[in-house]
N, C-alpha and C positions, 0 to 999 in steps of 0.2 A: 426461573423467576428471581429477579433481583430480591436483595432482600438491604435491607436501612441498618446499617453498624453503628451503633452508639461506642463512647468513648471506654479503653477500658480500663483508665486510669486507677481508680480502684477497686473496681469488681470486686475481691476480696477482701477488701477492707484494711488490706497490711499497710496502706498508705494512712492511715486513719490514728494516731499517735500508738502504732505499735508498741512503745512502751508500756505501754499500759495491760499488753498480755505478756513481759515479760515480768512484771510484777506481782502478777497472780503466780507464778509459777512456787514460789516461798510457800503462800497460801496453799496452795495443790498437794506440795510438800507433806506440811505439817497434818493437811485431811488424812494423805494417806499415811502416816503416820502414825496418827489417833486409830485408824481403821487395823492397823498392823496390830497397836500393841493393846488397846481396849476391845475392838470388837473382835477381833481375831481368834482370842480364847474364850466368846463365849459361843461363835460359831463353833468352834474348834469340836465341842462335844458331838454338836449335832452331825457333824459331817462326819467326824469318826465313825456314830453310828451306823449312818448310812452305809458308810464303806466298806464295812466291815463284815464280814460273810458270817450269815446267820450258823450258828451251831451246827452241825448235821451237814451242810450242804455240800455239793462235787467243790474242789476247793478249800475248804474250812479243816482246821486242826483236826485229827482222828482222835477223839477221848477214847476210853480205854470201852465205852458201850460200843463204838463200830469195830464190827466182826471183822478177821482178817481173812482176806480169801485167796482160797491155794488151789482156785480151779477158775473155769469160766462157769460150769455148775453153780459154783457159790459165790459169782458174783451175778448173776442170773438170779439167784432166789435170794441170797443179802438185800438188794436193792440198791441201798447204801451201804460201802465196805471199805476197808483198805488193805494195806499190803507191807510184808517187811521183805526190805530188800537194800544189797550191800553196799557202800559208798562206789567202787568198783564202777557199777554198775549205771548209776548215776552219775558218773565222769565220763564214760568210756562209750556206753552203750547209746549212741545218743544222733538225731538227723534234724535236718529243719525243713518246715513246710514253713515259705515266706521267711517274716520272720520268729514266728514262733517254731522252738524246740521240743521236741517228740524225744522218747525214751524208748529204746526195746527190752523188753522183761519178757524173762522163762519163767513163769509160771514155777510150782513146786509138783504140779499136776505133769510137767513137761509139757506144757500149752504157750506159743510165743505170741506177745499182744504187745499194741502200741500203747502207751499213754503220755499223756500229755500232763506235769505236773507242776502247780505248784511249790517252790523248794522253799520258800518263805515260811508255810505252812506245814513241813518239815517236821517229826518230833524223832529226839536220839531215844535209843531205847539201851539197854544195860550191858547190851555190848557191842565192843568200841567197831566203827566204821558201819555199823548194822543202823535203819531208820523206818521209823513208823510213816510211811506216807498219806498225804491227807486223806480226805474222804472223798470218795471215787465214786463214779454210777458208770456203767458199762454201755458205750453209748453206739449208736450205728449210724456209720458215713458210708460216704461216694469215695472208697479209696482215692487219695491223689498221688499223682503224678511219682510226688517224692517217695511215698511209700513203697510204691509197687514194685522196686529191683527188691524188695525183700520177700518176694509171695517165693519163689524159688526157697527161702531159710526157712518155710511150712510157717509163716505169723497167719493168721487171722488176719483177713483184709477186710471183711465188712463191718466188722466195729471195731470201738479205739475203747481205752478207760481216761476218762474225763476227769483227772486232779486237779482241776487249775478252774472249772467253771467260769462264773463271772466275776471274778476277782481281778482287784485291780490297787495296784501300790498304795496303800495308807500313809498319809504325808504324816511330817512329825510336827508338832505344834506349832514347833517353829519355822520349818518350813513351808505350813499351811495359812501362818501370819504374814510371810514376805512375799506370799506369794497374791492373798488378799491383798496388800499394801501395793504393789503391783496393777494387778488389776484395777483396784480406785482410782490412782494414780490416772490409768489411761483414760477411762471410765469419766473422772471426770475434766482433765482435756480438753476429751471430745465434748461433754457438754459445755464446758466453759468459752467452746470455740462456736457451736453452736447457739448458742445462747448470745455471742459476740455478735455473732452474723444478724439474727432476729432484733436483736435488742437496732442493730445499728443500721439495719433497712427501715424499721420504724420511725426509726429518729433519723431519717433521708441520707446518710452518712454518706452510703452507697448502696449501689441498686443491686437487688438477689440474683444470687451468685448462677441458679437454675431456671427458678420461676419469673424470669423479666417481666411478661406482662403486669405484674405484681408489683409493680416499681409505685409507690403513691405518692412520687413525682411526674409520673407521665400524665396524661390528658384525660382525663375523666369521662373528657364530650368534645363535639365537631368545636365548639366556642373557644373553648383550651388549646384545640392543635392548631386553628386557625391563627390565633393572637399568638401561640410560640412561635409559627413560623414567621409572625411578624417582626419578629424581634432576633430569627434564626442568623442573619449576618453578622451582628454581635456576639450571639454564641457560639459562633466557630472563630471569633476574632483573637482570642485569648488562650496561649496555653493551659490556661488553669481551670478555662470551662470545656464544658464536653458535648456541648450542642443541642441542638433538635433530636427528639421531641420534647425534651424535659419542659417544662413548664418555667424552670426558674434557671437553665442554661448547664445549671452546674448542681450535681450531689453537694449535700448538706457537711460537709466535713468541717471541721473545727476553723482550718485554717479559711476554708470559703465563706463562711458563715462572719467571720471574724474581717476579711477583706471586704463582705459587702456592707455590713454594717458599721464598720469606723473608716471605709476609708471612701467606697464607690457613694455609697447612701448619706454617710456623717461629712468629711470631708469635701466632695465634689460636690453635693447636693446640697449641703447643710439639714440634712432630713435626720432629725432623732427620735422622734415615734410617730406611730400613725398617724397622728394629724398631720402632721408635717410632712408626710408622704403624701397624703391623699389632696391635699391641698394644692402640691407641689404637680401631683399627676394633673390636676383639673386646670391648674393654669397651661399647661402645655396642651390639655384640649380645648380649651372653651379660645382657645386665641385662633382659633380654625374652625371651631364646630359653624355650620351654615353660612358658611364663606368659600370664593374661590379664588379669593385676590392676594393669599396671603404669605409669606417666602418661605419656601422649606418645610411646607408639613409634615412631610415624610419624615423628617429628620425629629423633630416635636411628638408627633403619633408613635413611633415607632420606638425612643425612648420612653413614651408612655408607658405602654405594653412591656416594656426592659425594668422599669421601675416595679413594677407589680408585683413581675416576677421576683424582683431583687426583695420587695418588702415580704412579700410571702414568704422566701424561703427561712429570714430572719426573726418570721413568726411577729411581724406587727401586724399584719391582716391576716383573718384566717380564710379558708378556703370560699365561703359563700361569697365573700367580700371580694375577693378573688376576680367570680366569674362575673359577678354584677359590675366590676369596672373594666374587668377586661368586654364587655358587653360594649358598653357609652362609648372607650376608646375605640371599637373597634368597629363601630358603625358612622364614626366619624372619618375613620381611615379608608372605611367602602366607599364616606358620599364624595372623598377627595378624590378619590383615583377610580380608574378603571378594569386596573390588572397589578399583578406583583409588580411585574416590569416597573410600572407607572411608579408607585410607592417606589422601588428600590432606586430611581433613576431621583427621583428626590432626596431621599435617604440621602445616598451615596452625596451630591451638590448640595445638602444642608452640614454635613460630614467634613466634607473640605472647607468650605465656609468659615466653619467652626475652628477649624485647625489652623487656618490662616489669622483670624480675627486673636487667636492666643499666642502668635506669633511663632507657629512650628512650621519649623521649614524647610520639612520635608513633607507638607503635605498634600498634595499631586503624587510623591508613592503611597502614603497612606493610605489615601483614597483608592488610589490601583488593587491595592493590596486587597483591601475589603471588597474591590467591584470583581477581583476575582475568585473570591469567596462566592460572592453572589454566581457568578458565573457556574462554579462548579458545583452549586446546591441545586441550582437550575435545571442543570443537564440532568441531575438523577433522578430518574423514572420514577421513585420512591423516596424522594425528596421532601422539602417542604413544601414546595414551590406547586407538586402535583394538586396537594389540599386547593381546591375552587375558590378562584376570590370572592366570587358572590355567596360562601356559604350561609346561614340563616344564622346569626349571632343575637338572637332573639333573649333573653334572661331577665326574670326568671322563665324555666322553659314550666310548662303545664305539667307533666310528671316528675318535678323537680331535680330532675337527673340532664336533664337534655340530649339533642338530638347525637348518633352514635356512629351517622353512617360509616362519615369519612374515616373517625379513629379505628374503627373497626378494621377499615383497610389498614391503614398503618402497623396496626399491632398485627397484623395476620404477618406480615411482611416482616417485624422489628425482631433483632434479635440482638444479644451485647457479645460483641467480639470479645474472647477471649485467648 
């Protein structure tokens, strides 16, 4: 199934005065900053807390209440215990499962067992190279892999002694601030980049970057896709716009906004606010509404429809305003013609007309130029041109929303190239 590629000039919105997120970046800074060196140390207690292994527990320093045990008997009935045993021992005696280190220990029992220890939690005891190890529970595993060349040296292979529990690196203040500072940092970024995107689909900048059908420049109702496609040869006629279906030809970005209001609308038109728009629109319909003797309507009707869109997206008419004129213009564009062709075959001979009469004299390609626009909008299956020229552009409609068939198709089909 073919599907309708919209433009994707700035899908992202980096075309959209990008400066403007390099100058947050100072901003971003200084948050996280403030985050490093204010909030940081009053986290800092709570998170110590947390981290830190309760009294007593596998893991946790041995105070001098845990019993030290010199058998598997009395680590068996200890519960909680620990062990002295010699630096030697602790250098030398030693394998890895992954990447955690295991220890082999003899017992004083003459009993050989694995454990697994914390050395952070470590305490020296009164003589030199000898260490209090933390506090241990005697725990039972599924021998691995790595253990098992030692069942032959008589160890204990169905349980291990557990020093090291759930412990896990306590950062130092400082290091637990830059690291906060960090995080904020990224944290917020991504919402500031977020936040850009939302803020700037709202304000029609450019259309969302996932959710397209969500674009609240596309077409609302059949009245909307009908009248942009009237106006679709124009909006593929310019690099600057990005076509069918939008409503107003072209995303709202500073510079478009800025082109059609001082120079397409101010300039060319002499249109400086809405009345002078709406007025302007009326005279190029009423000089054809219930006539069929008249030259070029196409070329009158179908800048009608181009103007509307132009004042809307400028924010001089707002959207009701919209469809009620796109409505008038666009039943006066039905009673003239009979099909696209008809209209566009006008268009195009009121177009050159025009181009002649200003004295451009290249206008025979310019006209080419545009009929082969028209030409190549035509061909697509899921074009403008598919939309029915007879659709019912009726407004207001009775559920205030209007009728949904056609856009319905379209949007099933639209997607933005990216």
């Amino acid at each position: 199934m073919a599907r309708y590629k919209v433009s994707n000039k700035n899908i992202y919105g980096f075309k959209d005065n990008l400066y403007q997120m390099f100058l947050l970046i100072p901003i971003i800074w200084i948050l996280a900053l403030l985050v490093e060196f204010v909030l940081g140390p009053v986290l800092y207690g709570v998170y110590e807390k947390d981290a830190t292994l309760q009294e007593g527990m596998a893991g946790s320093e041995a105070g001098g209440e845990i019993p030290v045990a010199e058998s598997i008997e009395d680590m068996e009935r200890f519960g909680t215990f620990t062990m002295i045993v010699s630096g030697t021992v602790l250098k030398y005696d030693t394998f890895r499962i992954g990447e955690e280190i295991y220890h082999r220990i003899e017992l004083p029992s003459g009993e050989k067992v694995f454990a697994h220890i914390n050395k952070k939690a470590m305490l020296e005891t009164n003589k030199v190279g000898v260490y209090r190890l933390p506090a241990g529970e005697w725990r039972e595993w599924e021998t691995p892999e790595e253990a098992a060349i030692y069942e032959q040296n008589h160890y204990v292979m169905d349980h291990y002694v557990d020093m090291y529990g759930d412990y896990v690196p306590v950062l130092t203040e400082k290091d637990y601030g830059m690291g906060l500072g960090k995080m904020a940092s990224a944290w917020l970024f991504v919402i500031v980049m977020l936040l850009y995107r939302v803020i700037g689909v709202k304000r029609w900048r450019f259309a969302p970057m996932l959710f397209w059908k969500r674009d609240p420049l596309l077409p609302r109702n059949d009245l909307e896709c009908w009248c942009a496609s009237s106006f679709a040869i124009w909006a593929h006629s310019f690099s600057m716009l990005e076509g069918w279906p939008l409503v107003t030809g072209v995303h709202g970005s500073r510079k478009a906004v800025a082109n059609f209001k001082n120079v397409a609308l101010g300039e060319q038109w002499d249109i400086k606010n809405r009345q002078d728009g709406i007025e302007t629109v009326h005279e190029l319909v009423e000089k054809h509404a219930g006539r069929v003797d008249t030259e070029y309507p196409g070329w009158d009707l179908c800048r009608a429809t181009q103007l509307l869109g132009m004042m809307y997206l400028v924010k001089m008419i707002d959207r009701e305003e919209l469809d009620r004129e796109f409505s008038a213009t666009g039943k006066v564009i039905q009673q003239q013609f009979n099909s696209w062709d008809a209209m566009a075959e006008s268009y195009l001979a009121g177009y050159e007309a025009w181009l002649k009469r200003i004295g451009n004299a290249n206008a025979a390609q310019s006209t080419a130029y545009r009929r082969n626009i028209f030409e190549k909008l035509k061909a697509n299956p899921d074009g403008p041109y598919f939309v029915p020229f007879r659709t019912d552009l009726t407004w207001p409609a009775a559920d205030g929303k209007g009728e949904r068939t056609v856009i319905k198709r379209v949007l099933a089909r639209y997607r933005v190239s990216v």
